[in-house]
N, C-alpha and C positions, 0 to 999 in steps of 0.2 A: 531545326526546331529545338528548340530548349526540352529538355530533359525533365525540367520540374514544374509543377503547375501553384498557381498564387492559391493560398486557403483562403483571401479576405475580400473577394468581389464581389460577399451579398455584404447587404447593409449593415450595421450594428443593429437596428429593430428585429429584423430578421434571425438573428443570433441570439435575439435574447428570446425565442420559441422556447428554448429549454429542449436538453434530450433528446429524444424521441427511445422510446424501453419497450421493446416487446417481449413475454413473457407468455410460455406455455403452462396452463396448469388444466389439471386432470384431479387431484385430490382436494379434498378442504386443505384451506390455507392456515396457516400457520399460527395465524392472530399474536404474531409476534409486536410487544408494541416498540417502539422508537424514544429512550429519554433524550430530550436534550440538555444540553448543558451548558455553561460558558464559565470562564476563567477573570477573574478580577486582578492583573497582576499586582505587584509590592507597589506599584508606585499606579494605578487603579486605586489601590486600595488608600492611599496616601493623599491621593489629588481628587478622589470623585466618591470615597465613602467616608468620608471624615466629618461630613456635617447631616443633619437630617434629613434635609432637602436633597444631597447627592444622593443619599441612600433611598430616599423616593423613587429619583428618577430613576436609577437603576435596576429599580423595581418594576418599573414600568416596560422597561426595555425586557426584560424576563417574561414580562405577563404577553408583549407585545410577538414574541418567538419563541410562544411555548416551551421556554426554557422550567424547569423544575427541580435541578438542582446546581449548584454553585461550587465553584473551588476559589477561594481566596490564598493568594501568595502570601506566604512568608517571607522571600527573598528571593531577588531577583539584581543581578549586575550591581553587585556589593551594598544594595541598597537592604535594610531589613526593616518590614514594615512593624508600626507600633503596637503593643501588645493591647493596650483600651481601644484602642480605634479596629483591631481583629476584632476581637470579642464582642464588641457593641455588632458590629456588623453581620458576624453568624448568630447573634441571635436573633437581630433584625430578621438577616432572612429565614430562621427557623420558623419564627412567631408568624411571617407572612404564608408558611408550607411549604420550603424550600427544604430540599438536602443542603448540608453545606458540608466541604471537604476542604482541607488546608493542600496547598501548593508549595514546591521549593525548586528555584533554578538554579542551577550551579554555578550562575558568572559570574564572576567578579571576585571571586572568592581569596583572591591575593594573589600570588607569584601565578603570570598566565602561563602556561603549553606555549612552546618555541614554536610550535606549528600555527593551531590554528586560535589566535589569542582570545576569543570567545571561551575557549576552554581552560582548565587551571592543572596546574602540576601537581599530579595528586603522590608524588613521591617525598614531598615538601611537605616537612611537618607542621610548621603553622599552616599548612592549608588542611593539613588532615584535622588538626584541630579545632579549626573554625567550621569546617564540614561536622563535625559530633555537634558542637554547639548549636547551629543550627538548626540540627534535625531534636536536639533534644528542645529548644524550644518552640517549634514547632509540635510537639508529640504531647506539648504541654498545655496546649489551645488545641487541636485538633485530634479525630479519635481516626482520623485516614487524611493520608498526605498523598499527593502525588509527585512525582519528579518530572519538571521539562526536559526535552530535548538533551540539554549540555551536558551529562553526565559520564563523559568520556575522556580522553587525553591520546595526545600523538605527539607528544611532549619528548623532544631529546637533550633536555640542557644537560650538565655535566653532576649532575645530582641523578639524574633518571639515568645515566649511560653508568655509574658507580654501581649503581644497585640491581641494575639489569646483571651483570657478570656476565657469563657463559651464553644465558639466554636469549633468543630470537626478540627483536622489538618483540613481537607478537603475543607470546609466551610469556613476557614480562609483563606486558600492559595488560592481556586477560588474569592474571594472577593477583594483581595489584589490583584490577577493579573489581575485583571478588570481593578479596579484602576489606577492600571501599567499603562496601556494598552492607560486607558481614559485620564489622566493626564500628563505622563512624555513621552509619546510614541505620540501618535496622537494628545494631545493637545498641546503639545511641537511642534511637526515638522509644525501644522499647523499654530503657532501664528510669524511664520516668513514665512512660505509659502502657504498660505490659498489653495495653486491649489495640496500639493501635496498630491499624494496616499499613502498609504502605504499596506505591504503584510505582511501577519502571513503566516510564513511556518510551518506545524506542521510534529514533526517526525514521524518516521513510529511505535514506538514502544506504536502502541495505545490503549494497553491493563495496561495503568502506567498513561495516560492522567490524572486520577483521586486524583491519588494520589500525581500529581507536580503540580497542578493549571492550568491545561492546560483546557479551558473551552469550550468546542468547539463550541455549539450554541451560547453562548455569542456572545465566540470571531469572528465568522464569522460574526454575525452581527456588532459589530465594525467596524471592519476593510475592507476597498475598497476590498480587495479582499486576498484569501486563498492562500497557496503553500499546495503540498503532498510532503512528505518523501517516494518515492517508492525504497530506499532501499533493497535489498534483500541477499548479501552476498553468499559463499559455506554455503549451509545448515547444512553444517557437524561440520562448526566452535562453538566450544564453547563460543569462546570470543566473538563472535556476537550474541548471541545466538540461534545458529539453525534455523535462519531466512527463512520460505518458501516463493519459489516463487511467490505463489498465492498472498499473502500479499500485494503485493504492488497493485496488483488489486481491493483485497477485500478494502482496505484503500479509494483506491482513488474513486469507486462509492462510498463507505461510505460517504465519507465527501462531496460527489458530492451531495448526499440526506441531508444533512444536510445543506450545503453552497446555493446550486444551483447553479445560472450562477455567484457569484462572485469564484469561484474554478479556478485556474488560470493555474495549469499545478504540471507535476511531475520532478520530482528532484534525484537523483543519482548518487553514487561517485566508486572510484573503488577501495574501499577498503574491504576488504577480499574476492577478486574476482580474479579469472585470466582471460583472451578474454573471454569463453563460460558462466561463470557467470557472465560477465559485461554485454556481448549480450543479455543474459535472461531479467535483469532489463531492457533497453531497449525495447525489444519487448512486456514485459510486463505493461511496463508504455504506449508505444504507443495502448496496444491493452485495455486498462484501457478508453482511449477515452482523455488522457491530448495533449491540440493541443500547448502547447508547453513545451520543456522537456530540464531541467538545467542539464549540465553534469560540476559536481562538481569536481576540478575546475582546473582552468589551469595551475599554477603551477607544481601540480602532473599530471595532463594528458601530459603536455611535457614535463615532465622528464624523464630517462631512464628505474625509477622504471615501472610507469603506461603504459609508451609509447604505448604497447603490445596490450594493453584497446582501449586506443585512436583508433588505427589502426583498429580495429578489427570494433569498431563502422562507423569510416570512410568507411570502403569499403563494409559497410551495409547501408549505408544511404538512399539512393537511394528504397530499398525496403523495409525498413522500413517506409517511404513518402507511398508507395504505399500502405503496410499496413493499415494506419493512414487513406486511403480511404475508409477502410471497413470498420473500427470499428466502430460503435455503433447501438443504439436500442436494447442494451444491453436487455437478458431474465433470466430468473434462479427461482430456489426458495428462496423466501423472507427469509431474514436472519435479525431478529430484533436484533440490538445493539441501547439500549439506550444511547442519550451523556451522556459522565461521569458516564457510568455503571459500573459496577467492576466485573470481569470474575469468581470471586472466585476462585476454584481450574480447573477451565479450560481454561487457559490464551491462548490465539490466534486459538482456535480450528475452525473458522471459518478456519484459514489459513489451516489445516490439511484435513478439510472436504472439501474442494475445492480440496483438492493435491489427491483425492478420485475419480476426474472426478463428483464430485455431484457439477455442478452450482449450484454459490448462486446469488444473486439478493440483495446485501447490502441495509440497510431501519433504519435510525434512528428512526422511527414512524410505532408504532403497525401495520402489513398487514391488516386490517380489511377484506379488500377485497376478498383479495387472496384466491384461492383454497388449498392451501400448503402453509407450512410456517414453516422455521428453526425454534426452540427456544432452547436458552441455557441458563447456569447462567445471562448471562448479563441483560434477562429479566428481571429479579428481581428488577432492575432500577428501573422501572415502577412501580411503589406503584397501577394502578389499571390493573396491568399484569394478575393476576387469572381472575377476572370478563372479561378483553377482550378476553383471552381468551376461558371462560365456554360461551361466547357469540360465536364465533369464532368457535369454533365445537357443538354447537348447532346448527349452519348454515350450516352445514356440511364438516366443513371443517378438512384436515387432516395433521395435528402437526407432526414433526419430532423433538422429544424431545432428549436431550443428558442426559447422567446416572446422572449428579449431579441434572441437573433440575428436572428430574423424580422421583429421589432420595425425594426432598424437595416439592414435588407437592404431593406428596403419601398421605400423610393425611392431605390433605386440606380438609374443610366442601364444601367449594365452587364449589368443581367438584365432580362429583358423587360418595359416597361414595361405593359402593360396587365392583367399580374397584380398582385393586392395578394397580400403574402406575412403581412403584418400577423396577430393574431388580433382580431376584433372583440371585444366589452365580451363574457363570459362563453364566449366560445370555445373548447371543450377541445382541440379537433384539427381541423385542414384539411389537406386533399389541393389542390395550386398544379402544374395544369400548367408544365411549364417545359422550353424544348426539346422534344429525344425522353423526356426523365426529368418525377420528378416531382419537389413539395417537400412534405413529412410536417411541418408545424409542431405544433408540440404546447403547450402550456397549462402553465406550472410548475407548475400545482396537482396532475398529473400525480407528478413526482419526489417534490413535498412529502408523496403518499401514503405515502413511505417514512420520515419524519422520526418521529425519537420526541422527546416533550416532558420537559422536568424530574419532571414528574409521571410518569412510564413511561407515557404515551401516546399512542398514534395514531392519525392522521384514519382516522376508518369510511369505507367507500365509500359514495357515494350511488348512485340509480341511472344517474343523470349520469357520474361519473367509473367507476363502474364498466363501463359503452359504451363512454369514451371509450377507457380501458386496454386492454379487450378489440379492438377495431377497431385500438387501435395495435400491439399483439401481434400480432394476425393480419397485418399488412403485414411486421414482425419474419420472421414465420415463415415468408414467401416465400423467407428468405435463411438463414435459421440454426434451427435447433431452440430452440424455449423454449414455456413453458406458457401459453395462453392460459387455465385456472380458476384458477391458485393465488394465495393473495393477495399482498397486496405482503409485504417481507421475505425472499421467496424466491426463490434467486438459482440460475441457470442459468448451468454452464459446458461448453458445446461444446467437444467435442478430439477433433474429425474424426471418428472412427467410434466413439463415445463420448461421453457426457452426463455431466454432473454436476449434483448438484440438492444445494442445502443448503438446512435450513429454520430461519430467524433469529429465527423466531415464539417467542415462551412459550406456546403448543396444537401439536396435532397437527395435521396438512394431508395431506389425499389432493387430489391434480392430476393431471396427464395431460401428458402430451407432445406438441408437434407440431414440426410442421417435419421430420417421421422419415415421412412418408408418411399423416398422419390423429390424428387423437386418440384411433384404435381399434389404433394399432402396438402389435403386445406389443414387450417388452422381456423382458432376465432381466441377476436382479441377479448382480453379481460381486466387488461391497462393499458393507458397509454399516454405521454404528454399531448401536448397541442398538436393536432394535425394528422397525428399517426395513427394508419391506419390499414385496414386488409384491403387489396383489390385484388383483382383477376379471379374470380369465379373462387376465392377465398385463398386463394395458392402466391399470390404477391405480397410483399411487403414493403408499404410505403414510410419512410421517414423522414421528417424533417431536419434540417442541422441541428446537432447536438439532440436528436431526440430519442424515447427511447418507449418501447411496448414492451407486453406481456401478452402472450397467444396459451395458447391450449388445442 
């Protein structure tokens, strides 16, 4: 028998249920509200606001998706939009009660990155200088800009390899895009416009941060204020790369521990999505805790292609606002990513071990605290990660270690030698006294339960990993709520006196909850998309594909 099972044998009607969110709440809610927003890009702005009529219609598209505030591009893929046809246009949407924000992408900007040619060589002085220009006229129409995505470089022609000298690519590209950053970005927009702001959006693909110059404690401290990339795509795509849902969650507390309160909101587009992948990022960005969320971008949302998207969002908006009530006081166990870590051979496994039902609790800085705590390669960051933590479970605390970290921890001096922390040849999980604590290694074949294939499919449990998940959830559930029956895909989020359950499945899933006092806690629901719902004497929980509740 085949090993993986099809995701796509219910229907497309079927699919487009939306979610299924369950959510525990016990205090008043939050009454957080939800902005929406959208992006007009340079050539939006060129092709669809330049006459009265376009500027209606896109007015209409705002009024039609609760959108209320606006970002108009300045430049985008060497194109720069016109300086009357801006201005007419933010004032349009001021006069109609619109925020308006200027936008700037980095492409096209002249000599590209030998790497990835979307991007430009920012070691190149006419591109350093066309970058100040930019942004100063930009700062000159707008009192807050933001930056897309491109704002990076993996650039090695023979101009970047001269000025790097001694230094690590790595070393040279974060130094240089400071620089960027300091000089032709913010001290450019600022020495014509002393009041404005400006925003770093960072992408979602933040396990490569390291290797484009993307610097994120730096840069958050720079910069007035952050974007998230909560992206997510069909996970099945290859050309996107198998993007999980969880991602844009796990991304955006990350960087929400790293930034703090300048973290400004999530951001998503609707490409390699149809409605029930688009609805995911949504729900997932709003239940992330971003109070306000860019839907990229108008162009392609009123086109024929995306339309489907748009709509789908629109006639959720409404409870997805009331979502955005519940969400946060976010819980989980602490998942340390150091800034500018490097996953080694575990790239995004945080995204997997989430799609596990195992809450994480995203932490750029060592949990010292914490009773429980993720570690994976990205630890390694940390030049004093063994001592925090041989300190760490000497306190008695208990490590949920992944095979490569365990793999590279085995013959440290630094932790007790007479434990092997290793997993022997087909190992799924060990329990490694250590100290007063313990160490939980666990098996990558573990996370890999969550991966979907180009083909829409994924690994079946055997009765092997099915033990092993179950046995690792039950240690979970010592520290946080999550479901020890549900299968993988199904993701658990903790926020204190309140659960949340989405189901990322193409079937329906009844599971149970623990960690709330037994797997016999009732609950009562207080959200829910279509369908989802409590059974069994209040202790079941039913969900539709893609669907998602709120209990208490």
């Amino acid at each position: 028998m085949s090993a993986f099972k099809n995701r796509s044998k219910l229907s497309h009607l079927s699919r487009l249920g939306g979610i299924c969110l369950l959510i525990l709440v016990g205090f008043a809610p939050l009454a957080r509200a939800t902005q929406w927003e959208t992006l007009f890009t340079a050539q939006d702005v060129r092709d669809r606001l330049s006459t009265p009529g376009g500027r209606e219609q896109a007015l209409g598209f705002c009024r039609r998706m609760g959108i209320s505030k606006v970002y108009l591009e300045v430049f985008r893929d060497g194109y720069q939009a016109d300086a009357t046809t801006l201005k007419t246009s933010r004032d349009f949407f001021r006069h109609a009660g619109l925020q308006v924000s200027g936008c700037v992408t980095t492409t096209g900007l002249g000599k590209p990155s030998t790497g990835w040619k979307v991007a430009a060589c920012y070691t190149n002085r006419q591109n350093q200088q066309h970058l100040n220009q930019i942004f100063r006229y930009a700062a000159g129409i707008f009192d807050e800009i933001m930056i897309d995505d491109f704002f990076f470089t993996d650039c090695t022609c023979s101009e970047c390899a001269a000025a790097k000298g001694s230094m690590s690519w790595k070393q040279y590209r974060d130094k240089l895009m400071v620089e960027m950053s300091s000089e032709n970005v913010l001290g450019a927009a600022r020495a014509v416009n002393p009041k404005v702001k400006v925003i770093l959006k960072f992408p979602q693909w933040y396990d490569n941060f390291q290797n484009r110059g993307y610097v994120v404690d730096k840069e958050s401290a720079l910069y007035d204020r952050i974007w998230v990339g909560t992206e997510l795509r069909d996970p099945a795509s290859t050309q996107w790369g198998h993007t999980q849902q969880y991602r844009g969650f796990f991304l955006y507390r990350w960087l929400a521990d790293v930034a703090g309160s300048k973290e400004g909101g999530g951001w998503f587009d609707p490409y390699g999505t149809d409605p029930t992948f688009y609805l995911d990022q949504a729900y997932v960005t709003v239940l992330a805790g971003a109070p306000e969320v860019m839907l990229f971008h108008y162009g392609e949302l009123d086109s024929p292609k995306y339309r489907a998207q748009a709509d789908a969002l629109a006639n959720r908006r409404l409870q997805l606002d009331s979502l955005a009530k519940l969400a946060g006081n976010w819980d989980g166990i602490p998942a340390y990513k150091p800034p500018n870590s490097d996953p080694g051979n575990e790239p995004y496994i945080f995204d997997q071990i989430g799609m596990l039902g195992i809450p994480l609790l995203p932490t750029a800085h060592f949990p010292a605290k914490a009773q429980a705590a993720l570690f994976t390669a990205h630890a390694l960051g940390d030049s004093e990660f063994v001592q925090e933590l041989d300190d760490f479970l000497r306190g008695g605390g208990t490590a949920f270690v992944s095979e490569s970290l365990a793999h590279r921890l085995n013959a440290d001096p630094r932790l007790e030698p007479d434990n092997k922390v290793a997993l022997d040849k087909d190992e799924l999980l060990k329990r490694v006294p250590e100290g007063s604590g313990q160490i939980i290694a666990f098996s990558d074949q573990l996370p890999k339960l969550a991966y979907v294939d180009a083909q829409d499919q994924i690994m079946q449990l055997n009765p092997e990993t099915r033990e092993a998940l179950r046995k690792l959830r039950a240690v979970v559930a010592q520290f946080v709520p999550t479901s020890i029956d549900a299968p993988p895909r199904v993701a658990v989020f903790p926020m204190r006196d309140r659960v949340a359950v989405a189901n990322f499945t193409e079937l329906p899933v009844t599971c149970h909850l623990t960690g709330l006092g037994g797997m016999g806690t009732k609950v009562m629901q207080v959200f829910g998309t279509s369908a989802a719902r409590i059974t069994g004497n209040g202790t079941t929980l039913y969900l539709p594909p893609h669907g998602v509740m709120v209990v208490r």
